[in-house]
N, C-alpha and C positions, 0 to 999 in steps of 0.2 A: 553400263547398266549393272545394277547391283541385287542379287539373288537376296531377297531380306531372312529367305531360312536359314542361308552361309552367316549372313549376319548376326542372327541369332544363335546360332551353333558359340558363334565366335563369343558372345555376351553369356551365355552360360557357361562356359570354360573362364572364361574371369571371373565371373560371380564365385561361382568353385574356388579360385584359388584364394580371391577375398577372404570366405569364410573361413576356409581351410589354413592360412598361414597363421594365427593368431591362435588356430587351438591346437596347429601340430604337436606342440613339446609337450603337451599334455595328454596324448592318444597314447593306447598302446599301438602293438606294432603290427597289429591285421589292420584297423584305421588308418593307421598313420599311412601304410602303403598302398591301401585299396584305393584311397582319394586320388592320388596320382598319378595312379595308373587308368583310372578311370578318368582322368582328365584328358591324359594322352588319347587313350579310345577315344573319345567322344570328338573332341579336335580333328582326327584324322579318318573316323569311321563315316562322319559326315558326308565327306566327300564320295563315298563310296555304296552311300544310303547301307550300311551295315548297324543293325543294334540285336540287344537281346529282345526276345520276344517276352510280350506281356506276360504271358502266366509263368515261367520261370522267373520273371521279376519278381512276381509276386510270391514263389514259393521259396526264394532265398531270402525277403523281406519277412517273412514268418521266420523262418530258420531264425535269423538275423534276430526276431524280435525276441523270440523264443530262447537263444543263446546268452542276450543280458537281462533279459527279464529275470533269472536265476540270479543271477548274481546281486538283484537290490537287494538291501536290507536296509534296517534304518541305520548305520554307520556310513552305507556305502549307497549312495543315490544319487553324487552328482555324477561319478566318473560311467557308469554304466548307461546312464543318458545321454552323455553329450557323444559314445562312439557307439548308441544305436543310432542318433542323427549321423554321423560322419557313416557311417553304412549302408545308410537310407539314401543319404545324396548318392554314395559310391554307385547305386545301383539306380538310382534315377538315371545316374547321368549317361551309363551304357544302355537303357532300355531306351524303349521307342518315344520318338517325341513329338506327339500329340501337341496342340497349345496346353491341354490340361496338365501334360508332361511337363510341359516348359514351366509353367506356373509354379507349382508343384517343387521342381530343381530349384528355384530362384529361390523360394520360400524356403527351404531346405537348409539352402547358401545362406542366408541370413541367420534362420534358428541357430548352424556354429555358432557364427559369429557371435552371436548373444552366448550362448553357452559357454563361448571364453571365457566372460566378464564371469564367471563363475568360479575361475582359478586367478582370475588377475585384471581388473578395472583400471590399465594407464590410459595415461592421452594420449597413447595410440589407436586406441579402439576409437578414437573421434575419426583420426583421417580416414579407417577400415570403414568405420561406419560413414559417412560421406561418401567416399567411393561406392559403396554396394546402393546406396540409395541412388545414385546418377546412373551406374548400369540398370536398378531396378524398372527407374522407371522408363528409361529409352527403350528397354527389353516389352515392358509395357506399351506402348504405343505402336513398336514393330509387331507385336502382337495382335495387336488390333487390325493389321492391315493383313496382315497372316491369314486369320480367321476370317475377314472381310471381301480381302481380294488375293488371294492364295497369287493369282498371276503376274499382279503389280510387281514391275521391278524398276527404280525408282534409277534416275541418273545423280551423279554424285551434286546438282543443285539440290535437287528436291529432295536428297538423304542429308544435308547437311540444314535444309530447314525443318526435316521431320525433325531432327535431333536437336535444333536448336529450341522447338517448341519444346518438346520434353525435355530438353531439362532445365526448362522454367519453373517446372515443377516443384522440385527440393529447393531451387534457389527462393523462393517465395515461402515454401511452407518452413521451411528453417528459422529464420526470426519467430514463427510461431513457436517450432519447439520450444526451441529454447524458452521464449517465456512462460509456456507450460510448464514445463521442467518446475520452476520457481516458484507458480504460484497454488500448482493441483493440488489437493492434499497429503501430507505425508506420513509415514510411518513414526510411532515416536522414538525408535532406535534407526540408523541407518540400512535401509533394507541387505545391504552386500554380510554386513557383520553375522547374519543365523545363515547364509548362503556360501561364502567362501568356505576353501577347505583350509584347513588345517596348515598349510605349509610345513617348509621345514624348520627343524631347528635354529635358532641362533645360535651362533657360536661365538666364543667369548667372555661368557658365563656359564662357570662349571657351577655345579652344586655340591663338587669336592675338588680339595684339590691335595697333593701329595709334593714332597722335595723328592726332583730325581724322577719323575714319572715321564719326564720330555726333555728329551736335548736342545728343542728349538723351538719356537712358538712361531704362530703362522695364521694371521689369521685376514679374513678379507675387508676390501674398503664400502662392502655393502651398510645402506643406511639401516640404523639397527631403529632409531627414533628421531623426532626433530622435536625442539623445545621450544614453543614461542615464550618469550619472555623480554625485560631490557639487557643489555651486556653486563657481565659480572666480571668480575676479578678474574685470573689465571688460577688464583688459591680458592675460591668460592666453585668453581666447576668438577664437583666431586657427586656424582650420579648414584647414585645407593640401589640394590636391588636385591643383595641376599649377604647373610648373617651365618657365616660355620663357626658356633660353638661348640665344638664337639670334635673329643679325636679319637679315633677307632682305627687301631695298625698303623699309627703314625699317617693316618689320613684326614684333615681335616675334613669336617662332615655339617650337617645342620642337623639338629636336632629340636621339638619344642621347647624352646626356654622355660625357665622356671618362671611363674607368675613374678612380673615387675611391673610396679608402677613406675611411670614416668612424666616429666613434665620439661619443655626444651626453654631453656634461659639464658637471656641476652639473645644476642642475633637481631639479622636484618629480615624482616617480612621481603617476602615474595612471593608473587602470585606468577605462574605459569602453566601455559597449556600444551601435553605433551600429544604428539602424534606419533602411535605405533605403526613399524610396519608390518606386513604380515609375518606370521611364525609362532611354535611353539616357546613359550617362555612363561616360566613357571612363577616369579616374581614380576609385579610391575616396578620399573624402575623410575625411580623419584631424584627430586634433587636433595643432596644433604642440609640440612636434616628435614622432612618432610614431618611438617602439624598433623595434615589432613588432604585425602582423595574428595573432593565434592563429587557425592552421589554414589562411593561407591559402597557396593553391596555384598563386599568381602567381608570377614572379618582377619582385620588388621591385626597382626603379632604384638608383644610387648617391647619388642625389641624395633619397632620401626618399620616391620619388612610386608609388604603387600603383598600377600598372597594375590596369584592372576585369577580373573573371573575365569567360569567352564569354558565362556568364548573368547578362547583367545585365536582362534584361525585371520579370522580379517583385519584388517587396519581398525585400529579405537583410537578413540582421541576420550581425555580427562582431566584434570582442573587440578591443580595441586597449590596446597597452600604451604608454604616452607621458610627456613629461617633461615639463610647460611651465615658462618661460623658462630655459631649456636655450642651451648654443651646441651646433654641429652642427663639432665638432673634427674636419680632415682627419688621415691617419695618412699619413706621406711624402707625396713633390711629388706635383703635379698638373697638368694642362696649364692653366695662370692664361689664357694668351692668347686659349685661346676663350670667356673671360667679360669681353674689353678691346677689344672691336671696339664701337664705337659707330654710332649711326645717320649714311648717307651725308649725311642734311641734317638735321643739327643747324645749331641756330641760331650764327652769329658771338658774337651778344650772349652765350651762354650758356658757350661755349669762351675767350672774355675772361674772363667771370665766374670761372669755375672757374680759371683761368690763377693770376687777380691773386690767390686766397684761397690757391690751395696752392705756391705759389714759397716756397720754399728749406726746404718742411717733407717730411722723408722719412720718419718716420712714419704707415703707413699710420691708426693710430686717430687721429691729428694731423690726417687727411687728411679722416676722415670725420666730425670734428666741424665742421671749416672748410665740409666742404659744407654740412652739418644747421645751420650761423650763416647760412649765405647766406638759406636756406630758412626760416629761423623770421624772418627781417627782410623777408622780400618781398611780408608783408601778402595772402597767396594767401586766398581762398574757396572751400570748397566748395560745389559744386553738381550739379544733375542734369538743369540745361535751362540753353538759351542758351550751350551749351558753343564753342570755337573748334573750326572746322574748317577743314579743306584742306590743303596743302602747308605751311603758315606757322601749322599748327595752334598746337604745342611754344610758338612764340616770342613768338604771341598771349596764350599762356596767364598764360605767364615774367612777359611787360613789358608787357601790353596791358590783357586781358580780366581778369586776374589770378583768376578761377573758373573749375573746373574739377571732373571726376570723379577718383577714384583713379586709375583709370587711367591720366589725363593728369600726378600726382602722381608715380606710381611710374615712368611712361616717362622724366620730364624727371629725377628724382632717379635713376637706376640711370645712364642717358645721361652726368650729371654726374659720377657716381663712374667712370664709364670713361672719360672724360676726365682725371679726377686719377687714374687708371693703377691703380685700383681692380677688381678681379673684382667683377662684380656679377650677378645676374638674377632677374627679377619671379617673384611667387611667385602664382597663383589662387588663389582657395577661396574661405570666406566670415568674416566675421566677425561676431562679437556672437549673440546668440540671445537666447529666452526662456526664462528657466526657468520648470518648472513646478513650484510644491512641493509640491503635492497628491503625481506621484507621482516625482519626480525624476530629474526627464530637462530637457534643451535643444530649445527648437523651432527650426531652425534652414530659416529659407525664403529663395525664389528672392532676396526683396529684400536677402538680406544677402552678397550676391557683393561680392568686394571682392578689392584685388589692393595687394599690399606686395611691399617689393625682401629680397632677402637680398645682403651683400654680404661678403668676404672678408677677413681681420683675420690678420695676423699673428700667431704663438702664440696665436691664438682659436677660428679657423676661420671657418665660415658665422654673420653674426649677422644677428638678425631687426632691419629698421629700417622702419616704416610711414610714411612720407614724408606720408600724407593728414593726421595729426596734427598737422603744418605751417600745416593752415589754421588760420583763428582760428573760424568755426564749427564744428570738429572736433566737438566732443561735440553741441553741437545739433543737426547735421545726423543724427549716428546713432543719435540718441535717439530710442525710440518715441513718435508724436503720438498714441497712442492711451490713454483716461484709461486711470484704476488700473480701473476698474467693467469697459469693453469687454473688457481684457488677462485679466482674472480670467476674463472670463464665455468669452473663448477660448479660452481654456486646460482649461478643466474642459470644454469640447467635445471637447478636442483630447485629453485625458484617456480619452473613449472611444472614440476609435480608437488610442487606444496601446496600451490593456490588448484591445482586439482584434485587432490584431495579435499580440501575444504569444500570447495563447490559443488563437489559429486558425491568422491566419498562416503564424508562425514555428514552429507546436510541429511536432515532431519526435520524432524517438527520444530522443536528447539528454535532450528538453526532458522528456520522461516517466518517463526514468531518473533525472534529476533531482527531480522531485516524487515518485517513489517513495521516492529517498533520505531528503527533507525526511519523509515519511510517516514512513518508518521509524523515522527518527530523534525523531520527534515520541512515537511508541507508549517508544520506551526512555524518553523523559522522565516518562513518567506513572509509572512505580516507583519514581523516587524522589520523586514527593511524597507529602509526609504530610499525612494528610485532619484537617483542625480543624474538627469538625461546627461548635462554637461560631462558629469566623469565617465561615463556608462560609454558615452559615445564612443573615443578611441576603439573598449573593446567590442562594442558591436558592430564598429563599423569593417573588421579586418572579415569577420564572418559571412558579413552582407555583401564585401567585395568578392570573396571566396566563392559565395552563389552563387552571384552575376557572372563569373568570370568560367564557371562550370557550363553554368546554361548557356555563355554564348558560344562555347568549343562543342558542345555537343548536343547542340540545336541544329538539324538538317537543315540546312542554306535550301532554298526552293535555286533549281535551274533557270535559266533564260526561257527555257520551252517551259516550264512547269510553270513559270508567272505570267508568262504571254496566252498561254490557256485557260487559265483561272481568270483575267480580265475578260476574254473572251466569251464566258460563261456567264461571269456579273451581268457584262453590256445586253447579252444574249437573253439573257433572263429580263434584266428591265426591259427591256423592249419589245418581247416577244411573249415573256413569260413561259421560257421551257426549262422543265427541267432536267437535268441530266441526270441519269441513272445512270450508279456504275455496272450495273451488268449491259448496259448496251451500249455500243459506239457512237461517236460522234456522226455517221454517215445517218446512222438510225434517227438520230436527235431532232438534227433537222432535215429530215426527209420531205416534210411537209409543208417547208419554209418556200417562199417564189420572194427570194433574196438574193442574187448574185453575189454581193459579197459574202454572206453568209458561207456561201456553196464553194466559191472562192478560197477562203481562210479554210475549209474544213479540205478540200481537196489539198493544197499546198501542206497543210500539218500533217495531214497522214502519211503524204507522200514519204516525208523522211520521217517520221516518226516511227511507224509501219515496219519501215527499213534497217533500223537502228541505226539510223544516221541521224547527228544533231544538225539544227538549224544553223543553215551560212548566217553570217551578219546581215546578208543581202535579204533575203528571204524576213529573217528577223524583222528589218527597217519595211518589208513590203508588207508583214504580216501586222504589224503594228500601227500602219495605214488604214490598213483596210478595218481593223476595231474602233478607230476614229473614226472612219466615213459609217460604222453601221451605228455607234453612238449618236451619231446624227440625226438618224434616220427617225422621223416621227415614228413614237410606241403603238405598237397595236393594240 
């Protein structure tokens, strides 16, 4: 026998930790340990009928509410709610437990859980959620019996059919959600995007960057973006997202450019849709060379560079229209001079170098193949540790240490071209990616920051020149060390937060007027095909054995005793016209009957039925006798 309040005690300590594991990392540290210590209590206090009393729940619950009510403001409003809930449970769950108490906790246990999706919506929060919904609602029907018959304590049959009824429950209502989900009406932005916080940083992309500022670069394999798009070239996957024109203490910088017109010529169209992940990031990043953002409501730089919308906290997705290997054509002058200031301490060695290669050539594309011969002769390496640092970083790099990061690649090449009186400036973003061809898209993470020069061409305009290509490691260093087996098995991980993001994420209005269309448009298609039972058959026939062969396995076979009864009721009925009710016995049925065999078959069935004994064979051949001789029998 089974005490359903232990039961219960037990159901609200998992609900607890349900809600509670998903928003831990984001509580401070009275929350984060009140929840679990208060799980422990309630677990073990149970047994011992131990809780706090009502009205001190209720005047730590004021404290409680009173302590972050202070702290809203309009900057700060998610984090102050979701650990007055985590407080609130804390203290439900050591005070007295009433049903209203229990409700109350349960409901609690859930608000976390939602209050997660406020710092981070994956597909985990599906399994969290499924989980609390099957405790909710079995915790629900023990409830009931709680409340009903406080004394009922149930043997482990009839606890394993309470249970199995409720959780009929979710199982049934779930296909509903889901289609709600789809078709309610929605927000015309993604509701999470005005709701998530802010995230952290990306890292990856500086907004300066300096020779000599770091020995080692380091940076992680978190997804920074993904690109739907077709596959591109190796040389086409050059990501754009910020523009330092500008050197201030020998730091490159961004500064607003000067008023340029432009216009991008030759190149291949491409259309792709980028998905961000969360985080602070100041430019949005595009493919080289981006035409246009559909829809967006920045104003775009002259120089190509997307300033990021105010919300940049949540996952965004946007539409980009792009050319890759394209030049970036100015339309009349421009002010050249502020892209020909070079760094205060540039190396001598390097202002010789460049000297001796571009004397008496005035062609600027003259000028910048003579720099790109210097550079492809000077045996450079790349690398991501052991880099030159300090003042003498540059010259280290040049004539000494001869490895080096892009960084140090694109400083000392842009440095060079402004020296041979060239407009130059580094460009950030990322390069290279993984595609995925499961559902085609680009994975594109923090490790693939990378930074290349753009530099200025006479009847050209802006052309792209990747200076780290120089090294003679170039392709091994950016080539993944990861086999074909790990990258597959990534990818198809990274497959299911793609397709949920789209599904949850990002859907929207948009997104639902769009699947409606596809619907619609799917129903006109069905009129005009024409049905060839002949072809048709093969594949309908594999489905239709598929049914049949479901429903005979899990169709309840009727027993020997269960069809030798059911005839006995047919015959009993026609002949006598009773009917059986199932709340009363067969003894009751025909009580009335002056039939010996009737009286017969009913005394012999009970006998072992009654018993939970099955019928002999013997019994079976007598009892099946005796429904023939009452068939016989004229009807009344």
């Amino acid at each position: 026998m089974f005490r359903i309040r232990n039961i219960l005690s037990s159901l609200l300590c998992l609900a607890a930790v349900i809600g509670y594991l998903p928003l831990a990392s984001y509580l401070g540290a009275i929350p984060k340990v009140a929840i679990p210590l208060a799980i422990i209590f309630a677990f073990f206090a149970e047994r011992k009928e131990l809780a706090l009393k009502e009205r001190y729940s209720l005047i730590l619950s004021i404290a409680a509410f009173l302590f972050y009510a202070l702290q809203f403001n309009r900057h700060n409003v998610v984090q102050p709610a979701v650990e007055m809930l985590a407080i609130f449970l804390a203290i439900r769950l050591v005070g007295e437990k009433s049903p209203r108490n229990f409700m109350q906790s349960l409901t609690l246990a859930m608000f976390c859980l939602a209050g997660s999706t406020l710092f981070d919506l994956s597909p985990g929060f599906v399994f969290y959620l499924i989980a609390l919904l099957f405790v909710f609602t079995v915790s629900m029907v023990l409830l009931t019996f709680q409340s009903r018959a406080a004394a009922f304590e149930p043997d482990s049959r009839e606890l394993r059919s309470i249970i199995s009824v409720a959780l009929l429950q979710p199982l049934v209502a779930a296909p509903l959600i889901i289609f709600l989900f789809f078709i309610l009406p929605r927000t015309q932005l993604p509701v999470w995007h005005g709701l998530t916080r802010a995230g952290a940083d990306r890292s990856g992309i500086s907004e300066s960057v300096k020779a000599g500022d770091k020995g080692s670069i380091s940076t992680g394999s978190s997804v920074v973006f993904r690109a739907e798009t077709k596959k591109l070239l190796p040389n086409q996957l050059y990501w754009r997202a910020i523009v330092l024109n500008s050197i201030k203490n020998d730091e490159w910088i961004r500064q607003t450019p000067p008023p340029e017109k432009s216009t991008i010529k030759d190149g291949k169209n491409v259309s792709l849709n980028i998905f961000l992940e969360p985080g602070r990031i100041p430019f949005l990043p595009t493919l080289n060379r981006p035409e246009r953002i559909i829809g967006y409501r920045g104003q775009p730089h002259d120089d190509r560079v997307f300033p990021a919308p105010r919300l940049t906290g949540g996952l965004r997705s946007y539409q980009i229209l792009a050319k890759t290997d394209a030049t970036l054509s100015t339309i009349g002058s421009f002010n050249k001079k502020f892209y020909l200031q070079p760094p205060a301490n540039t190396p001598e060695r390097l202002k010789s170098l460049v000297a001796r290669a571009v004397t008496g050539i005035r062609e600027n594309k003259q000028k910048l193949d003579a720099i790109e011969n210097i550079f492809a002769k000077m045996n450079l390496s790349y690398a991501s540790s052991g880099l030159p640092t300090g003042a003498n970083a540059l010259e280290n790099f040049l004539f000494d240490a001869k490895k080096g990061h892009c960084e140090l690649f694109a400083i000392s090449f842009a440095t060079a071209l402004r020296l041979a009186g060239l407009p130059s400036r580094l460009v950030g973003g990322y390069y290279g990616g993984d595609y995925n061809e499961l559902a085609g898209y680009y994975v594109i993470s923090e490790e693939k920051a990378h930074v290349w020069v753009e530099v200025w061409i006479d009847g050209s305009g802006w052309i792209t020149v990747d200076p780290s290509r120089f090294a003679v490691n170039f392709e091994e260093s950016v080539s993944r060390k990861r086999t074909d087996f790990s990258l597959k098995m990534r990818l198809a991980l990274d497959s299911l937060s793609y397709y949920w993001n789209k599904a949850v994420i990002t859907y929207d209005f948009e997104s639902q007027l769009s699947a409606a269309v596809r619907v619609s448009q799917g129903f006109q298609g069905i009129r005009e095909i024409r049905f060839n039972l002949r072809k048709a058959a093969p594949y309908l026939a594999l489905p239709l054995l598929l049914a049949l062969l479901f429903m005979l396995l899990t169709t309840k076979r009727k027993t020997p005793e269960e069809r030798l009864l059911a005839k006995f009721k047919r015959v009993t009925k026609a002949r006598y016209g009773i009917l059986f009710s199932p709340s009363s016995g067969l003894h009751e049925a025909v009580a009335h009957l002056d039939n010996a065999d009737v009286r017969e078959f009913v005394a012999t069935y009970t006998a072992a039925i009654y018993r939970d004994r099955k019928l002999t064979e013997a019994e079976i051949e007598q009892l099946s006798e005796t429904v023939r001789r009452i068939r016989k029998t004229p009807p009344v």
